[in-house]
C-alpha positions as CSV (number, residue, x, y, z in Angstrom):
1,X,127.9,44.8,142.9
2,X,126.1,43.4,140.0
3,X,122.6,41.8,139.8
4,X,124.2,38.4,138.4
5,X,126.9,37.9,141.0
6,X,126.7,36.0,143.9
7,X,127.2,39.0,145.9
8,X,124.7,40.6,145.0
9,X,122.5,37.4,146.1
10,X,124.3,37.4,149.2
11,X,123.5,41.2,149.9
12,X,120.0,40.6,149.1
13,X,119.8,38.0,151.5
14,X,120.8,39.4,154.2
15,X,119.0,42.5,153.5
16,X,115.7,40.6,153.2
17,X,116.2,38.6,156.8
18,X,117.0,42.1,158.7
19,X,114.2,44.1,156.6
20,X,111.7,41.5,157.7
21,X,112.8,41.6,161.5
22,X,112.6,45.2,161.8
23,X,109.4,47.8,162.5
24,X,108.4,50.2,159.7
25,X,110.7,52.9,161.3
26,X,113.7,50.6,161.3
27,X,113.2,49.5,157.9
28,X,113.4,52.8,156.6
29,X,116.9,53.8,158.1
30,X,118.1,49.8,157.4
31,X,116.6,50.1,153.4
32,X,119.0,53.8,153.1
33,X,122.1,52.2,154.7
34,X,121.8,49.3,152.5
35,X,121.1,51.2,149.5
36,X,124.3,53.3,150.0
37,X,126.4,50.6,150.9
38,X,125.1,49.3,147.4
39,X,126.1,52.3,145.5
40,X,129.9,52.5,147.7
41,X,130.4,49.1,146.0
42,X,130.4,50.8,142.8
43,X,132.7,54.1,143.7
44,X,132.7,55.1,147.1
45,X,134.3,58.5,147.0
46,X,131.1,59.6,144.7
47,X,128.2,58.6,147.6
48,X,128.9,62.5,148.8
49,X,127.5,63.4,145.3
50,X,124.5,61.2,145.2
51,X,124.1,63.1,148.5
52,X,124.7,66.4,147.6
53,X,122.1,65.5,144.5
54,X,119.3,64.4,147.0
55,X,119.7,66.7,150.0
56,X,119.7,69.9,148.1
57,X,116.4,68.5,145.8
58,X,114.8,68.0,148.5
59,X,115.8,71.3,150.7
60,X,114.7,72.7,146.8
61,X,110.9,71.2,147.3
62,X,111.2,73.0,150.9
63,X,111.6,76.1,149.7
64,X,109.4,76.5,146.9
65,X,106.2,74.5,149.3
66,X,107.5,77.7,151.6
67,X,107.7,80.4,149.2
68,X,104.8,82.8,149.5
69,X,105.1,83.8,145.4
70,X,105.2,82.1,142.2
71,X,108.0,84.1,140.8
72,X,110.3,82.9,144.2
73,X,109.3,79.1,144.0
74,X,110.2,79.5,140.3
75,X,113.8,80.9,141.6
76,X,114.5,78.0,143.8
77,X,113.3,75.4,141.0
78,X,115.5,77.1,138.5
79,X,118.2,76.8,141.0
80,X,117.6,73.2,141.5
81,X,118.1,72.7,138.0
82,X,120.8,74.5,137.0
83,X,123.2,73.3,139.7
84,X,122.0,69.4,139.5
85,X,122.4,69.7,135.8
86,X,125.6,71.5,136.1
87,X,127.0,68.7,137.9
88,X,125.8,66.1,135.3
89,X,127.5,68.3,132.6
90,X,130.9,68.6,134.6
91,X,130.9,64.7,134.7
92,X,129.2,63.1,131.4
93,X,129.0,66.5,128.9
94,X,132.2,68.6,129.7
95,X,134.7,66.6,127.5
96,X,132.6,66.3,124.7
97,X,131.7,69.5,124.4
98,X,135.3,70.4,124.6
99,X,136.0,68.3,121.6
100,X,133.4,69.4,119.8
101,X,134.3,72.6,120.1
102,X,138.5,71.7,119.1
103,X,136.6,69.7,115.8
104,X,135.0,73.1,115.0
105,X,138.2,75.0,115.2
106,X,140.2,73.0,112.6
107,X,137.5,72.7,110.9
108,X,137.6,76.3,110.4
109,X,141.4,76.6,110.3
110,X,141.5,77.8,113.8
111,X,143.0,75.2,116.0
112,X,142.9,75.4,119.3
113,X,143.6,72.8,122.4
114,X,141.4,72.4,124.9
115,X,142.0,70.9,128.4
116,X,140.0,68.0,128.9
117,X,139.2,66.6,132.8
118,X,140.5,63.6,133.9
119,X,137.5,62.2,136.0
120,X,135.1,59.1,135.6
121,X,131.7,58.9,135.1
122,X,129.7,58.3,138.3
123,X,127.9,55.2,137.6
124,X,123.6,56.3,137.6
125,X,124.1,59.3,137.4
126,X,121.8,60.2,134.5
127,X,119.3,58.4,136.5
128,X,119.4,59.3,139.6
129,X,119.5,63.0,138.3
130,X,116.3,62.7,136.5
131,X,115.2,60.8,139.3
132,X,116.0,63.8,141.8
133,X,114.9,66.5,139.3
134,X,111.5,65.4,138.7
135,X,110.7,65.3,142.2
136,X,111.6,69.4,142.3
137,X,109.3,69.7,139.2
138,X,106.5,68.0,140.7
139,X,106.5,69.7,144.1
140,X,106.6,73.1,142.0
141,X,103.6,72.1,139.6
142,X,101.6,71.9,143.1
143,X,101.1,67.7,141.8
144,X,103.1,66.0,144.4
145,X,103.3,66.3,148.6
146,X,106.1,67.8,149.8
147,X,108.1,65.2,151.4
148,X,109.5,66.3,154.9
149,X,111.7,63.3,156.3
150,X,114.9,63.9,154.8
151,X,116.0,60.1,155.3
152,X,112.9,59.1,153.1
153,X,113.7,61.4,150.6
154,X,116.8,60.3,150.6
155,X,116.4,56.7,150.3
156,X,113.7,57.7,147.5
157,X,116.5,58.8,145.1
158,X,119.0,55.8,146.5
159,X,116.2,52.8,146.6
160,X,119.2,50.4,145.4
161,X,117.0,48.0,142.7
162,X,116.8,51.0,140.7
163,X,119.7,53.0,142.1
164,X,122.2,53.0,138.9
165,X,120.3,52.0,135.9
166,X,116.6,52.7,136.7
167,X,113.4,52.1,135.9
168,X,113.4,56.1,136.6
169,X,110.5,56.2,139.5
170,X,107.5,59.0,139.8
171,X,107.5,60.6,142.8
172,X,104.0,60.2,142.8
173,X,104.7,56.4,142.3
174,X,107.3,55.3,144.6
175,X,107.4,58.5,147.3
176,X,104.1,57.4,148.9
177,X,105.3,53.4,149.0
178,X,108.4,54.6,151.3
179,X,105.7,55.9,153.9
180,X,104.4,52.2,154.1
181,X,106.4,50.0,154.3
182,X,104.5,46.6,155.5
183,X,103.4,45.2,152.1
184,X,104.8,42.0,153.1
185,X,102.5,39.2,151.4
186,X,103.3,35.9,150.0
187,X,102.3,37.1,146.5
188,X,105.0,39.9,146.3
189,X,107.5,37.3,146.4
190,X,106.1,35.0,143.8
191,X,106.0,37.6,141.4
192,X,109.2,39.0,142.4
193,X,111.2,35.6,141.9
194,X,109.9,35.1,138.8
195,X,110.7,38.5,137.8
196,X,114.3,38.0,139.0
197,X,114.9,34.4,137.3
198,X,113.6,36.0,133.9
199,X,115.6,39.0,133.9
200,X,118.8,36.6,135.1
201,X,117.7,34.2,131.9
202,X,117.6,37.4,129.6
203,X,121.0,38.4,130.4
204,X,123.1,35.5,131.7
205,X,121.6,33.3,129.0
206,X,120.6,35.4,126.3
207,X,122.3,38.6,126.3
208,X,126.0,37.8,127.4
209,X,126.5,35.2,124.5
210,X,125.3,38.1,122.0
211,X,127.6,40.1,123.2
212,X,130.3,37.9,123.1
213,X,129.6,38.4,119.4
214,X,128.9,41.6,118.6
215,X,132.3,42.9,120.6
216,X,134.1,40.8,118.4
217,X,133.3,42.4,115.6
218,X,131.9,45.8,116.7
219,X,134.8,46.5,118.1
220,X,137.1,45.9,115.1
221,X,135.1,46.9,111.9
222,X,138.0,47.5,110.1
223,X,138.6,43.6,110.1
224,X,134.1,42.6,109.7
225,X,132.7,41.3,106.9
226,X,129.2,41.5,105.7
227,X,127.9,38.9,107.0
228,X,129.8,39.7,109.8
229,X,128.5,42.6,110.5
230,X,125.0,41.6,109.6
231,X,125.3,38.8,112.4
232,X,126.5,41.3,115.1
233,X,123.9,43.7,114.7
234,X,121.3,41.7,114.6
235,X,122.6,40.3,117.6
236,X,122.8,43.9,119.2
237,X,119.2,44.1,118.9
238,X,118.3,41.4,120.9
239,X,121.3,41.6,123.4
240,X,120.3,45.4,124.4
241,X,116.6,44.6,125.0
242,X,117.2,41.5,127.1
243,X,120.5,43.5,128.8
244,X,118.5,46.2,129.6
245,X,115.2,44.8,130.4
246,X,116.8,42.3,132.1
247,X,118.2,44.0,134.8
248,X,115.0,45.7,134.8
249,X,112.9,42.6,135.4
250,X,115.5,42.3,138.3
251,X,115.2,45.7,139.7
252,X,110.9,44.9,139.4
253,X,111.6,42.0,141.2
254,X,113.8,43.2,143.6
255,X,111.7,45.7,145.1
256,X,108.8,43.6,144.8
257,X,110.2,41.6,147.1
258,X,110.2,44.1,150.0
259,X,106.6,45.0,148.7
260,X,107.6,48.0,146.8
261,X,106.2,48.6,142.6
262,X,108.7,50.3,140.3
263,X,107.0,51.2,137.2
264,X,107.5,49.0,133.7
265,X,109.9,49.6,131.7
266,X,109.6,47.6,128.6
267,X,106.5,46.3,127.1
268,X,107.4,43.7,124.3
269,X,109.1,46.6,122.1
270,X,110.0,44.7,118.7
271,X,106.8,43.6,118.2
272,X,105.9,47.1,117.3
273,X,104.3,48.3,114.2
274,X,105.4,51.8,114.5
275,X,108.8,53.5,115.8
276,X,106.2,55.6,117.6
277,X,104.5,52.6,119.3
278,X,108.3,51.2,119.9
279,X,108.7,53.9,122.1
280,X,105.1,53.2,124.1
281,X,107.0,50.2,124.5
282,X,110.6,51.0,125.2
283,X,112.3,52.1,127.8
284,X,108.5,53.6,128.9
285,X,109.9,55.1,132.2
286,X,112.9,57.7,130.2
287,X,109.9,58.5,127.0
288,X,107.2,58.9,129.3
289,X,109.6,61.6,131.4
290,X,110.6,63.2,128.6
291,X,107.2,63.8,127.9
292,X,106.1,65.0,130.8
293,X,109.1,67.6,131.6
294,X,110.6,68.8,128.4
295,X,108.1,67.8,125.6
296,X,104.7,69.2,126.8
297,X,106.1,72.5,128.7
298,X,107.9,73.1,124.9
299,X,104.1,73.3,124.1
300,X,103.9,69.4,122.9
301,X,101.6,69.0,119.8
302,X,99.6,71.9,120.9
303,X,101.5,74.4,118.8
304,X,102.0,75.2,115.1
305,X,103.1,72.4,112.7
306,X,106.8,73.8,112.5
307,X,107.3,74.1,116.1
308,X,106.0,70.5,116.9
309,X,108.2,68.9,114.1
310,X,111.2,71.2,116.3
311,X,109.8,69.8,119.8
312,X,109.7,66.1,118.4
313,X,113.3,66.0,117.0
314,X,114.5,68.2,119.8
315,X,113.3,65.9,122.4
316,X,114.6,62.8,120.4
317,X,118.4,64.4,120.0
318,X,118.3,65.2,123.9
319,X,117.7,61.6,124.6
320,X,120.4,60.6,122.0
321,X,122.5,62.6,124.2
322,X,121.2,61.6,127.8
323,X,122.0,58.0,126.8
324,X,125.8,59.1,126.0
325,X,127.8,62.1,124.9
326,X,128.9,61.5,121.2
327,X,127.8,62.4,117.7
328,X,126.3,58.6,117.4
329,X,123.6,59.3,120.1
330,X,123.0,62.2,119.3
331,X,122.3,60.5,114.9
332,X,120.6,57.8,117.1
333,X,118.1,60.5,118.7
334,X,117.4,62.0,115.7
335,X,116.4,59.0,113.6
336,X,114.1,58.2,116.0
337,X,112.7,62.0,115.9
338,X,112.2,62.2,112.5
339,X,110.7,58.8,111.9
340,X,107.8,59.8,114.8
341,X,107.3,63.2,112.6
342,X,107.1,61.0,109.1
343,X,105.0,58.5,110.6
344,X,102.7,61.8,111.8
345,X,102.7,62.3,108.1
346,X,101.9,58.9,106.6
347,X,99.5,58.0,109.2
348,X,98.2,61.0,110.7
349,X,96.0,60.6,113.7
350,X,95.4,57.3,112.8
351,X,98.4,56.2,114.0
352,X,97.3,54.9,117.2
353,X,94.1,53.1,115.8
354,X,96.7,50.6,113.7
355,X,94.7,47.2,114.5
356,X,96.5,44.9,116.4
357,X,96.9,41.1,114.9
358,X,99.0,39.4,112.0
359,X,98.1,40.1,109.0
360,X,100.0,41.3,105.8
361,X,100.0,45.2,106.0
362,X,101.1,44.8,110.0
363,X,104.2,42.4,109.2
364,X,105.2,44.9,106.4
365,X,104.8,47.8,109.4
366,X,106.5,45.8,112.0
367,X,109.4,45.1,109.2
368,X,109.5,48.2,108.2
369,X,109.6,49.3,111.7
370,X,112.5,47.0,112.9
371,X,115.0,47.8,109.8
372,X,114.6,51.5,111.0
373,X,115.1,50.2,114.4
374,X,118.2,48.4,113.4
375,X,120.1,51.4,111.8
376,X,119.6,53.4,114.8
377,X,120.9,50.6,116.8
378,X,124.0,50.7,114.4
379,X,125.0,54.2,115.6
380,X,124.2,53.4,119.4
381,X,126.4,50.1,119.1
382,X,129.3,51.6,117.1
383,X,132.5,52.7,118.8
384,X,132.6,56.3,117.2
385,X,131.2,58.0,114.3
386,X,133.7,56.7,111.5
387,X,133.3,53.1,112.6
388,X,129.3,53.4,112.3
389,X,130.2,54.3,108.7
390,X,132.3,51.9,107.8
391,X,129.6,49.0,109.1
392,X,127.1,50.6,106.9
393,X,129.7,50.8,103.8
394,X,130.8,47.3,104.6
395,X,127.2,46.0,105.1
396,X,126.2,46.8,102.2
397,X,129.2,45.8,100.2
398,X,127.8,41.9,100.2
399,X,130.8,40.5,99.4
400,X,132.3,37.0,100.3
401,X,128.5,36.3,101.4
402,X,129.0,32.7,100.4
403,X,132.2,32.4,101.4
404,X,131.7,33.6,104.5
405,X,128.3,31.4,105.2
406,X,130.0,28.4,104.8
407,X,132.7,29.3,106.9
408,X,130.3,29.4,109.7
409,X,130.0,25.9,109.4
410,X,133.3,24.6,109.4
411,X,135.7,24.0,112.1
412,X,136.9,27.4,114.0
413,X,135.1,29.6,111.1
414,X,132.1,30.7,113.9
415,X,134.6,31.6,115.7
416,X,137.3,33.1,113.1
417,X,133.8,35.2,111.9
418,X,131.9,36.0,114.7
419,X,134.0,34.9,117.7
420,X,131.8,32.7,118.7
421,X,132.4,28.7,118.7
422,X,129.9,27.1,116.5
423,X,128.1,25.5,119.6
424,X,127.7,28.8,120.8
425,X,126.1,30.3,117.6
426,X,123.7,28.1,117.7
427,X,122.8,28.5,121.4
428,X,122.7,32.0,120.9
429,X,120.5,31.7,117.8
430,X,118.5,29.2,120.2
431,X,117.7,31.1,122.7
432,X,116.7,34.1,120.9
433,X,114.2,32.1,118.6
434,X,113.2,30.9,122.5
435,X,112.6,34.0,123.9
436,X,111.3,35.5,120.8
437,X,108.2,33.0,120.9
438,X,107.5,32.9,124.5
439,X,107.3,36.8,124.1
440,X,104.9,36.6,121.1
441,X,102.6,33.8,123.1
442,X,101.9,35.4,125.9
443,X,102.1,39.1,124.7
444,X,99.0,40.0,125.9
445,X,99.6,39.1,129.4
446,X,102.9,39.5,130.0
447,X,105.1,36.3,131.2
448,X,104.8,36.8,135.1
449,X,100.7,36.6,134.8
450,X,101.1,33.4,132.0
451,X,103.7,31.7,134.6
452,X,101.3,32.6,137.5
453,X,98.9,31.0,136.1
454,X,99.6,28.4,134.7
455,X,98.9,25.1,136.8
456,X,101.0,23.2,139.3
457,X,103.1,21.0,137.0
458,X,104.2,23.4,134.2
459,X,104.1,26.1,136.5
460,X,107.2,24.5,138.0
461,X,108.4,22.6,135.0
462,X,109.2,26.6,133.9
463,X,110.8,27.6,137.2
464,X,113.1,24.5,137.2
465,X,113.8,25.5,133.1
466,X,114.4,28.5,133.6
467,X,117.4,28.3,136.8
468,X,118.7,25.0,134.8
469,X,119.2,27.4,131.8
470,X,120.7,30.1,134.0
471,X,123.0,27.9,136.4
472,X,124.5,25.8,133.1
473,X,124.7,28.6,130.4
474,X,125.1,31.5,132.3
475,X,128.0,32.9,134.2
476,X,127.5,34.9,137.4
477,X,129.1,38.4,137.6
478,X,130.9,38.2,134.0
479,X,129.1,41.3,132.0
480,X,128.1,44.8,133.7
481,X,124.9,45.7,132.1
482,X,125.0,47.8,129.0
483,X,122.9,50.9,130.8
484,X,125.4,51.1,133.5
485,X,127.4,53.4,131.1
486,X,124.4,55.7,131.5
C-alpha cells in the first residue's frame, strides 16, 4: 500500500475516524492492528518475522533490566544482536556474500559454485531492525525505561508511517509518545497536511518524472550518450532527495496527524558546504544512529589519528552496505568516508565554524561539495559495478555534445535521448528550478513554518498550488519509493 495511492488515503481515513472514537487503551490495540494490516499489504507471510524481530527485542530489554550482573545483561544484548542481525544477513547479505566469495575463487583459479537462496527481501527490514536493535542497546546502556506492555512495544517497532522506509525512531523519542496517546489538537493536523501535500508534490510531481528519465538511460548505458548520461544523473540527484524525503514528509505528517513526532529526516542537504555538513543534513535519522551505536563505542574521534581515519571509513562502507548488498554501495560508502577524513584534513576543527551566507569561497565549497556528491550518486544509481564504469567512461567522452543538444529540441529527440517527451523535460526541469528556490527561500525555517505563517490569502493560494500540481501532474500509486528496496 503505497503513500501515493488512493488506498492508502482510504486506509488513512478510516484509521483516523476509529482512532479518534476510541479511549487511549483502544487506540493502542486499534494503531497495532492497523499497522500490521499495513505491512500484510506488502507480504503477508513475512508479518511472523517483523514479529519474531519485536517480541524477542523486547523479551531481550526484559532480561538484561532483570539480570543481576553486567557480564549476563551483556550476554542477552549480544544475543539480541547476533540473532536479529543473523536474520537480516540470511535475507539481504547471504547472496552477496556468496558471490563474492565465487568472484574470489576464479579470481584465484579456484572456481567453485555456490548455492544461492531463492527468497525475497522483506520490505523494511533494514529499518525496522535498526529500529528494534537500538531499543535493546538503550535498555542495556541503562538510558531508556524498560518498556513492559508487549503490545506497545510492539506497535513501537510496527507504527506504520515509518514502518518500511523510516525515519528510524529513538526509543527515547517515540517509546514515551505510545504511552500518551491524546495529543489530538487542531495544530497537529495543519502541520501534518501540509507535510503530506509537500511530500506527495516532491514525489508525484517531482521525483516520478525524473525517474522516468534516469531509468531510461540508467538502465541501458550501453546505449547513453554524454549528455545523456549527464542529464540522468543530474536528475538522480534531485529524484532521490525528493523520493526519499518525500515519503518522509508523508510519514512526518502521518503521524502527526494522530499527534505523534517522528524525528527529521532531511534538512535541505544540497545546500551544503561540506560532504560532512551533507550528512548533518541527510538522511539525519540513519547518520545520527550510526553515530551513536557503531561509531562512538569504536572509540569515535577519541582515539589515535589512524584508528579514527579506520572508524570514519569503516562506518561510511557499513552504511554503503546497509543501503544495499553490492560492490556500488559499498564504493558509494567509502567516498563518503574518505571525503569526511580529507575534509578533517583541509579544514581541521574549523570545519563546523564555515560561515553560513553566499559568498564566493561558499559557492566554490557547495560546488565542490555537490560534484563529490554526484559521483557517489553515480555508483548508488548504477545497475552493477561495470555499468557505473562505463557512465563515468562515457561521461567524460563528450562526444556528439552538440549533436545531441539539438536533438533535444526537435521532434521525438527528448524522448529518443532521455525518454522523456520534450513537454516533459521541461516540466521536469521546471519543477526542480521550483523546488530548488522555495527550498533556498525559506531555508532557515523550513517550508511547514513559512506556509504556517504566512497570511490568509497566500497561505491558501499555496495549498490550492500545491494539490493542483499534485492532482494534474502526478499519478497516484505509479512509483514505489526508491528506499523501499532498503
Amino acid at each position: 500500500m503505497l503513500f501515493n495511492s488512493i488506498q492508502f488515503v482510504v486506509f488513512l481515513v478510516i484509521v483516523l475516524v476509529v482512532y479518534r472514537l476510541l479511549n487511549q487503551k483502544g487506540r493502542l490495540y486499534f494503531l497495532l492492528a492497523a499497522s500490521y494490516f499495513f505491512y500484510a499489504c506488502w507480504s503477508f507471510s513475512y508479518l511472523g518475522l517483523i514479529f519474531f524481530t519485536s517480541s524477542s527485542c523486547f523479551l531481550s530489554g526484559l532480561l538484561i533490566e532483570k539480570s543481576p550482573d553486567k557480564r549476563r545483561k551483556k550476554l542477552f544484548l549480544t544475543l539480541s544482536i547476533v540473532v536479529n542481525f543473523l536474520i537480516l544477513f540470511i535475507f539481504k547479505y547471504f547472496n552477496f556474500f556468496v558471490q563474492a566469495a565465487q568472484d574470489v575463487s576464479f579470481y584465484f583459479h579456484y572456481p567453485y559454485h555456490f548455492d544461492f537462496l531463492d527468497i525475497l527481501l522483506p520490505v523494511g527490514i533494514s529499518f525496522y531492525t535498526f529500529h528494534s536493535i537500538s531499543y535493546v542497546i538503550d535498555v542495556y546502556r541503562g538510558e531508556v525505561q524498560t518498556e513492559k506492555n508487549l503490545f506497545r512495544f510492539l506497535l513501537f517497532v510496527s507504527f506504520f508511517p515509518q514502518l518500511v522506509a523510516g525515519p528510524i525512531a529513538r526509543t527515547k523519542d517515540l517509546l514515551p509518545q505510545l504511552r500518551h496517546l491524546d495529543n489530538y489538537k487542531y495544530e497537529n493536523f495543519r502541520r501534518g497536511f501540509v507535510l503530506i501535500f509537500w511530500g506527495l508534490f516532491k514525489k508525484m510531481v517531482v521525483a516520478d518524472r525524473l525517474a522516468i528519465a534516469v531509468n531510461h538511460v540508467y538502465n541501458h548505458v550501453d546505449q547513453a550518450s554524454s549528455v545523456s548520461l549527464i542529464i540522468a544523473t543530474i536528475f538522480f540527484t534531485y529524484q532521490i532527495y525528493c523520493d526519499f524525503s518525500g515519503y518522509s514528509d508523508i510519514a512526518l505528517g502521518v503521524s502527526k496527524l494522530f499527534g505523534i513526532d517522528l524525528m527529521l529526516n532531511f534538512r535541505s542537504p544540497y545546500f551544503s558546504k561540506t560532504v560532512t555538513e551533507f550528512w548533518r543534513r541527510w538522511h539525519i535519522s540513519l547518520s545520527t544512529w550510526f553515530r551513536d551505536y557503531l561509531y562512538i563505542p569504536l572509540g569515535g574521534n577519541k582515539v589515535s589519528q589512524g584508528r579514527w581515519i579506520f572508524n570514519t571509513v569503516f562506518v561510511f562502507v557499513i552504511s554503503g552496505l546497509w543501503h544495499g548488498a553490492a560492490y556500488t554501495f559499498l564504493i558509494w560508502g567509502a567516498i563518503h568516508g574518505i571525503m569526511l577524513v580529507v575534509e578533517r584534513y583541509v579544514y581541521g576543527r574549523s570545519i563546523r565554524n564555515i560561515k553560513p551566507g553566499v559568498n564566493l569561497k561558499n559557492i566554490l565549497r557547495w560546488a565542490v561539495t555537490y560534484v563529490i556528491v554526484i559521483i557517489g550518486w553515480v555508483f548508488f544509481r548504477a545497475n552493477n559495478l561495470s555499468d557505473s564504469f562505463v557512465v563515468f567512461g562515457k561521461i567524460f567522452e563528450f562526444s556528439n555534445i552538440a549533436t545531441d543538444v539539438k536533438s533535444l529540441f526537435v521532434p521525438g529527440g527528448a524522448e529518443s535521448l532521455i525518454g522523456l517527451k520534450f513537454y516533459d523535460f521541461v516540466l521536469a526541469i521546471v519543477f526542480v528550478i521550483m523546488l530548488v528556490t522555495i527550498s533556498f527561500a525559506v531555508r532557515k525555517t523550513g517550508v511547514i513554518d513559512a506556509v504556517l505563517n504566512m497570511s490568509l490569502v497566500p497561505r491558501w493560494v499555496f495549498y490550492i498550488g500545491v494539490t493542483f500540481l499534485i492532482l494534474w501532474f502526478g499519478k497516484f500509486g505509479v512509483n514505489e519509493f526508491v528506499y523501499f528496496q532498503f
